[in-house]
OpenMM code with the backbone's topology and positions (N, CA, C; nanometers):
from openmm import Vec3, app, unit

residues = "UNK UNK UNK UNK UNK UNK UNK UNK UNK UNK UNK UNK UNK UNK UNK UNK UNK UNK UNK UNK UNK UNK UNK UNK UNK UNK UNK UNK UNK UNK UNK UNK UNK UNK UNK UNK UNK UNK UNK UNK UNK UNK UNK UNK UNK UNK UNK UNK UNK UNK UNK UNK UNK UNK UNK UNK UNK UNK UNK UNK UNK UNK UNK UNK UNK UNK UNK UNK UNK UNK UNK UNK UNK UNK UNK UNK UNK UNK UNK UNK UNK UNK UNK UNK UNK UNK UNK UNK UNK UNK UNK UNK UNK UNK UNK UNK UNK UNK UNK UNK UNK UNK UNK UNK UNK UNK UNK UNK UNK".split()
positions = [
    Vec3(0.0851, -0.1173, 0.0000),
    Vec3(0.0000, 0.0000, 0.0000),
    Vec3(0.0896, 0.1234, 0.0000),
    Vec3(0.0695, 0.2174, -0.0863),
    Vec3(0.1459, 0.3369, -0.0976),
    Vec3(0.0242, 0.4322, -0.0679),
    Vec3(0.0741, 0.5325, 0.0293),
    Vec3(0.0070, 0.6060, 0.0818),
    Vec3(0.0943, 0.7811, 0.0326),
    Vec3(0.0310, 0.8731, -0.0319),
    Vec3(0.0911, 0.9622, -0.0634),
    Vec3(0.1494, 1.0510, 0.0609),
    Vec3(0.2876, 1.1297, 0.0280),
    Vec3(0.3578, 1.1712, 0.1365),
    Vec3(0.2438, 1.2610, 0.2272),
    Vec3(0.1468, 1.3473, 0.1309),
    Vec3(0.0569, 1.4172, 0.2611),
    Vec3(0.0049, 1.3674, 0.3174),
    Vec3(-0.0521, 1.2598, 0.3336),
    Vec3(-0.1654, 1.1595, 0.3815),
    Vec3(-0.0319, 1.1024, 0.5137),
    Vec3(0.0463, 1.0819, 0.4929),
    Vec3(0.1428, 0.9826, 0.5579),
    Vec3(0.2026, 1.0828, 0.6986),
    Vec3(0.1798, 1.2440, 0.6313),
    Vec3(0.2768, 1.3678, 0.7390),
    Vec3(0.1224, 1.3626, 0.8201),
    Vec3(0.0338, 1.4103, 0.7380),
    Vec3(-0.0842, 1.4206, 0.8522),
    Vec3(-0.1238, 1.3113, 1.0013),
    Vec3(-0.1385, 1.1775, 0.8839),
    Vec3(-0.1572, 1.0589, 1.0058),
    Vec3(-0.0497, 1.0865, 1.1260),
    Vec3(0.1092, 1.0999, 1.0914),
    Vec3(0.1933, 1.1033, 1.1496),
    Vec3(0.1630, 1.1970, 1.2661),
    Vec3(0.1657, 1.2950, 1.2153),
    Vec3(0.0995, 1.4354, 1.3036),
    Vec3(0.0374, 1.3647, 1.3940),
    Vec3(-0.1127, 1.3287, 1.3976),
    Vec3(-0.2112, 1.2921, 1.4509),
    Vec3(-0.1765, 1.1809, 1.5419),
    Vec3(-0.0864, 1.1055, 1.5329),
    Vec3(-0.0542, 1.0185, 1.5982),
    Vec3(0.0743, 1.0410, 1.6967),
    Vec3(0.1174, 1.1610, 1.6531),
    Vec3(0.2385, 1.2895, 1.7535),
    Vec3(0.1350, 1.3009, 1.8412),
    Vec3(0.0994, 1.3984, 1.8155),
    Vec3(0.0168, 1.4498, 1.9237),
    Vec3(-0.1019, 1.3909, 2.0185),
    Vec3(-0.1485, 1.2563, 1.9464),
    Vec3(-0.2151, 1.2084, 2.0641),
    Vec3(-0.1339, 1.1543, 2.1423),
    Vec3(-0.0216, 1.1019, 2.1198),
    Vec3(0.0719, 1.0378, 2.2798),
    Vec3(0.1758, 1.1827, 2.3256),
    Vec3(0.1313, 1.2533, 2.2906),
    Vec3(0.2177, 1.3395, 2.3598),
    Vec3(0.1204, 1.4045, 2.4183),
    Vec3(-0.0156, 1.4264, 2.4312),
    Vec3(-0.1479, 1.4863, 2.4855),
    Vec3(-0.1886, 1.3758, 2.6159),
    Vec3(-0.0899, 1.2611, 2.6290),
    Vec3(-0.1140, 1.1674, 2.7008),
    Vec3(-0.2343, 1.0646, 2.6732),
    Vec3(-0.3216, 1.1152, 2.5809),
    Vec3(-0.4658, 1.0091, 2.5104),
    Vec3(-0.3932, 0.8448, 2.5203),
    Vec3(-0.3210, 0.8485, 2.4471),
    Vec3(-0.2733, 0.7095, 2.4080),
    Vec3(-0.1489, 0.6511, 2.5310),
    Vec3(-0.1891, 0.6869, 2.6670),
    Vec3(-0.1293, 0.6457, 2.7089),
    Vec3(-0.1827, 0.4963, 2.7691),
    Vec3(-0.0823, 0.3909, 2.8089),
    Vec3(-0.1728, 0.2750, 2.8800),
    Vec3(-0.2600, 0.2725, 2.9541),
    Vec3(-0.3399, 0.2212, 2.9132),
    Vec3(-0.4623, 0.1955, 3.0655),
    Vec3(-0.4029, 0.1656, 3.2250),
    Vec3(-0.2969, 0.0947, 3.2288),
    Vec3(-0.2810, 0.1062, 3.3589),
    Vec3(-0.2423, 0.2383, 3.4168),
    Vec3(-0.1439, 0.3237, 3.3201),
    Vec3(-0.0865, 0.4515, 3.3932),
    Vec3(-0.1953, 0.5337, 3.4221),
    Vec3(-0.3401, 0.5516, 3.3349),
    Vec3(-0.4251, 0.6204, 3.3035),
    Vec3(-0.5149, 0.6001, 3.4571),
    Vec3(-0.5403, 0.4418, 3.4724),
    Vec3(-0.5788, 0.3893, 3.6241),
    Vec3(-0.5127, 0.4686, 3.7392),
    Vec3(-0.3466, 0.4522, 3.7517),
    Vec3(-0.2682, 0.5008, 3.8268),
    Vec3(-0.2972, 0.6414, 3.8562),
    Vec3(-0.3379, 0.7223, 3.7516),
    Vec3(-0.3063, 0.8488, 3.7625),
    Vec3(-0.4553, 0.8955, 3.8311),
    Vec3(-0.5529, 0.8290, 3.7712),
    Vec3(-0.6841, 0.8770, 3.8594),
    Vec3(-0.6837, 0.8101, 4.0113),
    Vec3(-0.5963, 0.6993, 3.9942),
    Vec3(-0.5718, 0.6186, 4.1934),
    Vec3(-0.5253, 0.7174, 4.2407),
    Vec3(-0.4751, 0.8442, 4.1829),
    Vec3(-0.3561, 0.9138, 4.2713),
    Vec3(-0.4082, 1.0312, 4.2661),
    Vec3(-0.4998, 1.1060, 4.1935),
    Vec3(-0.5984, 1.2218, 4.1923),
    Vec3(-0.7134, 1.1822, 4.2618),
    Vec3(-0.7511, 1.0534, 4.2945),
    Vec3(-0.8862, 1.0475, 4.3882),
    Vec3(-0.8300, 1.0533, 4.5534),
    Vec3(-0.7179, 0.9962, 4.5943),
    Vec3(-0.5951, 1.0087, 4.6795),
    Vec3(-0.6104, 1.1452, 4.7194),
    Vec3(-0.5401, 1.1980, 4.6266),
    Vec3(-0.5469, 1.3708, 4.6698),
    Vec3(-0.6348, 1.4829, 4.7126),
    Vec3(-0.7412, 1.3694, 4.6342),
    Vec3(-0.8985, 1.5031, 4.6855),
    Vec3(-0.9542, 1.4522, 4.7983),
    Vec3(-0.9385, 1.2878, 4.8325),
    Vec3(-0.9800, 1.2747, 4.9214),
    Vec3(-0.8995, 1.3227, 5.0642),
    Vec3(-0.7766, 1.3561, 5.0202),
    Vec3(-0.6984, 1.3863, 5.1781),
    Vec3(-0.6664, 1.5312, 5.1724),
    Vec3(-0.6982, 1.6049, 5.0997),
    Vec3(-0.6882, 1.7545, 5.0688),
    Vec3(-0.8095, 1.8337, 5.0089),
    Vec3(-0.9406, 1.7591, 4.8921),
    Vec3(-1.0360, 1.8429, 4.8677),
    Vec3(-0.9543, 1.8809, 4.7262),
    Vec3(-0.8366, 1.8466, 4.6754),
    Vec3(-0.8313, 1.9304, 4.5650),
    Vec3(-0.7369, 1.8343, 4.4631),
    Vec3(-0.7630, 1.8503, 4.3635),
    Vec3(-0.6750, 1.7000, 4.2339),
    Vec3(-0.5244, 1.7349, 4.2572),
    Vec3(-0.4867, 1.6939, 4.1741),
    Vec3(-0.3070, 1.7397, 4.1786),
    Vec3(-0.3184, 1.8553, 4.0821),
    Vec3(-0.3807, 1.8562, 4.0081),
    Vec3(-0.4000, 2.0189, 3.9016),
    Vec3(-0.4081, 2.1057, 3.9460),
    Vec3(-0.5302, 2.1177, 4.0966),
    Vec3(-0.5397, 2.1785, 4.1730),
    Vec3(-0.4373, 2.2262, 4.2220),
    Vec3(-0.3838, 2.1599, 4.2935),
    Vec3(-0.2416, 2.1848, 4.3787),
    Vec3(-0.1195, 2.2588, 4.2724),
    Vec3(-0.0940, 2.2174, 4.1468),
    Vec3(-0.0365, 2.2303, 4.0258),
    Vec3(-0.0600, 2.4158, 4.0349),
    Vec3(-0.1873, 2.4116, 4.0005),
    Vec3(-0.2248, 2.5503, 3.9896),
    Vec3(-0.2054, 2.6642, 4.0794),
    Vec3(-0.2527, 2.5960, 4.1935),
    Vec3(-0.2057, 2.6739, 4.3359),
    Vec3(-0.0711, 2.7027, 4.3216),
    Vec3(-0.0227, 2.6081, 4.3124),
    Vec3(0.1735, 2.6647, 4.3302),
    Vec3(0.1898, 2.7702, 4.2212),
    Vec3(0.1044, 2.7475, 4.1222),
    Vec3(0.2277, 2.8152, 4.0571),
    Vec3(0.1250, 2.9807, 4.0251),
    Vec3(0.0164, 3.0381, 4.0681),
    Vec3(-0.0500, 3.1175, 4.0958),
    Vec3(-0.0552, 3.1887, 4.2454),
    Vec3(0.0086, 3.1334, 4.3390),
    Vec3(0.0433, 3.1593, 4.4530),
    Vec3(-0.0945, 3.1854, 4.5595),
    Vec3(-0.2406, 3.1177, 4.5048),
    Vec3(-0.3672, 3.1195, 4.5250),
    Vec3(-0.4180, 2.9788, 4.5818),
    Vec3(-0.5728, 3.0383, 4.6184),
    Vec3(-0.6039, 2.9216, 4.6709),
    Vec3(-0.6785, 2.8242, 4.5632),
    Vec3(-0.6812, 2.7166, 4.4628),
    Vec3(-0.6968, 2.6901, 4.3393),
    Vec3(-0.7582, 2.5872, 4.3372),
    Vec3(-0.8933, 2.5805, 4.2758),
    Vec3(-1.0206, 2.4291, 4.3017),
    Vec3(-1.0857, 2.4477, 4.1507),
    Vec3(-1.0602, 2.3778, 4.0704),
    Vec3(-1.1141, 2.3843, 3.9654),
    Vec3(-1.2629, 2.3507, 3.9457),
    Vec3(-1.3074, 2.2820, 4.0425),
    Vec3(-1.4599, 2.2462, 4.0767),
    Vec3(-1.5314, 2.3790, 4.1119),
    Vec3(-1.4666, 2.4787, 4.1299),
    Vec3(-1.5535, 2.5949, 4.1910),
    Vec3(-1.6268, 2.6577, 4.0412),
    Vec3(-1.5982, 2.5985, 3.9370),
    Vec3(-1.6167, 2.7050, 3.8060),
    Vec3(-1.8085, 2.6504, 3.8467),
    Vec3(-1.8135, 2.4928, 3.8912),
    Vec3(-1.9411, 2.4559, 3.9047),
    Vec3(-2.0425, 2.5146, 3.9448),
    Vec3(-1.9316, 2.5784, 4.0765),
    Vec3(-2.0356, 2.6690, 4.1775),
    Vec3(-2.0375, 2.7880, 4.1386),
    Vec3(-2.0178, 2.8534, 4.0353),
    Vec3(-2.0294, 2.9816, 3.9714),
    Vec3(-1.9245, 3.0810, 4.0336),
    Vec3(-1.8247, 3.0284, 4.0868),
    Vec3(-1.6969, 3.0951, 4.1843),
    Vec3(-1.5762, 3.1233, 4.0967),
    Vec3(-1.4912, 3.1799, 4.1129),
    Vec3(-1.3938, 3.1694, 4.0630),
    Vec3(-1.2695, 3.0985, 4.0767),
    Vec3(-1.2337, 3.0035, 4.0184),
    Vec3(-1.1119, 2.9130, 4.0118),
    Vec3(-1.0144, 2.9219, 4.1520),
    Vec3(-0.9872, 3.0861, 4.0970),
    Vec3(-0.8318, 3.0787, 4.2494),
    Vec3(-0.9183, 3.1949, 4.3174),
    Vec3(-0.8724, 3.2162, 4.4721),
    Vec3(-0.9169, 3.2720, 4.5400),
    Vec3(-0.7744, 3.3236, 4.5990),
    Vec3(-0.7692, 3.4419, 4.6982),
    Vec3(-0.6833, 3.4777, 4.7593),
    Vec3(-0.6763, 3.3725, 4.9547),
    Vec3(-0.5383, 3.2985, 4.9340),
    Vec3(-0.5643, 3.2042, 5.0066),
    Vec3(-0.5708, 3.2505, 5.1872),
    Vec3(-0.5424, 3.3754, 5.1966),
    Vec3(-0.5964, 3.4543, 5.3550),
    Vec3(-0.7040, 3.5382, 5.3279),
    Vec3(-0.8624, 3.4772, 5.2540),
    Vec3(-0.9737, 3.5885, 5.2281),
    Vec3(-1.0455, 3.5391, 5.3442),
    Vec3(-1.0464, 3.3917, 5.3632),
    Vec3(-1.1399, 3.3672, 5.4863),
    Vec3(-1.0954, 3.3675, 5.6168),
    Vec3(-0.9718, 3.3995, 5.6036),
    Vec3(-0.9051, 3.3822, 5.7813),
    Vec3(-0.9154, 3.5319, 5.8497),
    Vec3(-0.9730, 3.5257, 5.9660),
    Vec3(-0.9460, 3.6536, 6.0048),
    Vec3(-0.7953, 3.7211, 6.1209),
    Vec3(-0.7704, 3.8599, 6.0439),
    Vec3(-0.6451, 3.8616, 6.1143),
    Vec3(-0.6113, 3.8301, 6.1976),
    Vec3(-0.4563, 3.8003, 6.1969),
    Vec3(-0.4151, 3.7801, 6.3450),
    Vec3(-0.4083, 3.8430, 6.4692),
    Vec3(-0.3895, 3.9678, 6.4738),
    Vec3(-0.4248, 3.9939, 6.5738),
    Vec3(-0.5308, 4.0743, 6.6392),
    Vec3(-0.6469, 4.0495, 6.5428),
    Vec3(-0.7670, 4.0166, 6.6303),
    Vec3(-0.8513, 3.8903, 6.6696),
    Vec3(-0.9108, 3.8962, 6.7747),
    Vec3(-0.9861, 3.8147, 6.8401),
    Vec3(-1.1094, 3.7739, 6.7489),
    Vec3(-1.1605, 3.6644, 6.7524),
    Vec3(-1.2599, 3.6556, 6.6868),
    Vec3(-1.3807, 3.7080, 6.7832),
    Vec3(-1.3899, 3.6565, 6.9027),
    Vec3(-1.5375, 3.7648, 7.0050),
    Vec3(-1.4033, 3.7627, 7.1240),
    Vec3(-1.4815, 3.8508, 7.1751),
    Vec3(-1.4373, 3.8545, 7.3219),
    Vec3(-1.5309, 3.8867, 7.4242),
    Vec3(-1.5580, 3.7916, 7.5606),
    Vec3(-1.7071, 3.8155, 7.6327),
    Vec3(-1.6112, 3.9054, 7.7787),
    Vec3(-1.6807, 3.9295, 7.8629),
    Vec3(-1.6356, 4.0502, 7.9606),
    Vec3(-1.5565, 3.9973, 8.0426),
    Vec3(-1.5508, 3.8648, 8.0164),
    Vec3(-1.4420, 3.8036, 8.1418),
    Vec3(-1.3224, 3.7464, 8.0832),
    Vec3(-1.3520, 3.7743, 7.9161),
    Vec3(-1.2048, 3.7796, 7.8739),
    Vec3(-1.1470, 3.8853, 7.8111),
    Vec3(-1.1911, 3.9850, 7.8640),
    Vec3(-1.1537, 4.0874, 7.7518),
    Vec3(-0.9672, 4.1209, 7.8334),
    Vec3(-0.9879, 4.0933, 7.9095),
    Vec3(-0.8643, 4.1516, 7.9957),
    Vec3(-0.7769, 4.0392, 7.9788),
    Vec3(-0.7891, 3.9540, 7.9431),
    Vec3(-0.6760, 3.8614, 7.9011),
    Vec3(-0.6694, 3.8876, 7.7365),
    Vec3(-0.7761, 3.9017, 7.6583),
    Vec3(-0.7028, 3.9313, 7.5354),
    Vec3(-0.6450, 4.1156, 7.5217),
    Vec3(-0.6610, 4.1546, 7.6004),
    Vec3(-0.5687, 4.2425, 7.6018),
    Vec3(-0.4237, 4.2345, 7.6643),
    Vec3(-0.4061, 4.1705, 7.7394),
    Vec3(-0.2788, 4.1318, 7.7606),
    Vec3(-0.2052, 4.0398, 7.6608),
    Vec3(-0.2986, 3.9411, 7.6141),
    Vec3(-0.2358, 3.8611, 7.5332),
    Vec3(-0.2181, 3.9545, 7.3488),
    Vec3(-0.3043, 4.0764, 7.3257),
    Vec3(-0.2582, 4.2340, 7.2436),
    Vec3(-0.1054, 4.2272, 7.2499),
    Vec3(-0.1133, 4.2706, 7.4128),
    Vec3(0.0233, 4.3484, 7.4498),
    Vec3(0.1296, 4.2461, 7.4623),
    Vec3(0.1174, 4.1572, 7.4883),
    Vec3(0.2485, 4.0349, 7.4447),
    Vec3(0.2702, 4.0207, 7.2894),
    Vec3(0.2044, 3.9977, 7.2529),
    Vec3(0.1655, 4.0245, 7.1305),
    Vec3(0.2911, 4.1406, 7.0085),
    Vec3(0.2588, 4.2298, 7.0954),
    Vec3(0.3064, 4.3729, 6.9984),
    Vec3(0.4045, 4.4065, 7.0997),
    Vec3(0.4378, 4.3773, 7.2288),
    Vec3(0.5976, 4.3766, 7.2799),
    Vec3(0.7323, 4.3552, 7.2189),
    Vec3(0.7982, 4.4272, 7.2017),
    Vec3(0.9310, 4.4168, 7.1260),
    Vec3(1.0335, 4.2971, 7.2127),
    Vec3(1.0740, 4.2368, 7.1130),
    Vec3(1.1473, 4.0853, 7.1867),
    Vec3(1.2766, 4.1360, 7.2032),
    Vec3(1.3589, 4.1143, 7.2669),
    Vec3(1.5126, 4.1370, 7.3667),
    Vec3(1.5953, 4.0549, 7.2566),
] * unit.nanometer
topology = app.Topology()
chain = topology.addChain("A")
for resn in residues:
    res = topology.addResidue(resn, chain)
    for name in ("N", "CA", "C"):
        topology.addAtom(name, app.Element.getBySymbol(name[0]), res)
């Protein structure tokens, strides 16, 4: 069978790029790789893409949020509240979190 040279660059092409897109990779690695992304969300909430993304955006990064109409990365101290305030304080502690203020913002020796 003679196949003309364009016919032969295209297939070629097509067959580049699906194992380099990872498509044509083995079924077991393909297994492996979702054993090890279900791994990750289950002990963190987020895939390895996730994490992938986070690092290298310096954010907090869940690709599942596009679901919830959210945006992808978030700034990863939006929900924490500062440090040095208290989250409540009732009347019988107010005088310890003020001391624990002033330890706090004391200059160290």
């Amino acid at each position: 069978m003679n196949l003309p040279i364009k016919l032969k660059t295209i297939l070629s092409l097509g067959v580049l790029s699906l194992s380099l897109s990872a498509c044509a990779a083995p079924p077991a690695l393909q297994l492996l790789s979702l054993a090890i992304d279900g791994i990750s969300y289950i002990a963190t909430d987020k895939t390895l893409a996730d994490h992938g993304l986070s690092a290298v955006s310096q954010q907090d990064c869940k690709m599942l949020r596009t679901f919830q109409g959210e945006d992808i990365c978030m700034d990863e101290n939006a929900d924490q509240p500062p440090q040095d305030q208290p989250l409540a304080i009732t009347d019988s502690e107010e005088k310890d979190a003020i001391l624990l203020s002033e330890k706090r913002n004391a200059p160290t020796e």
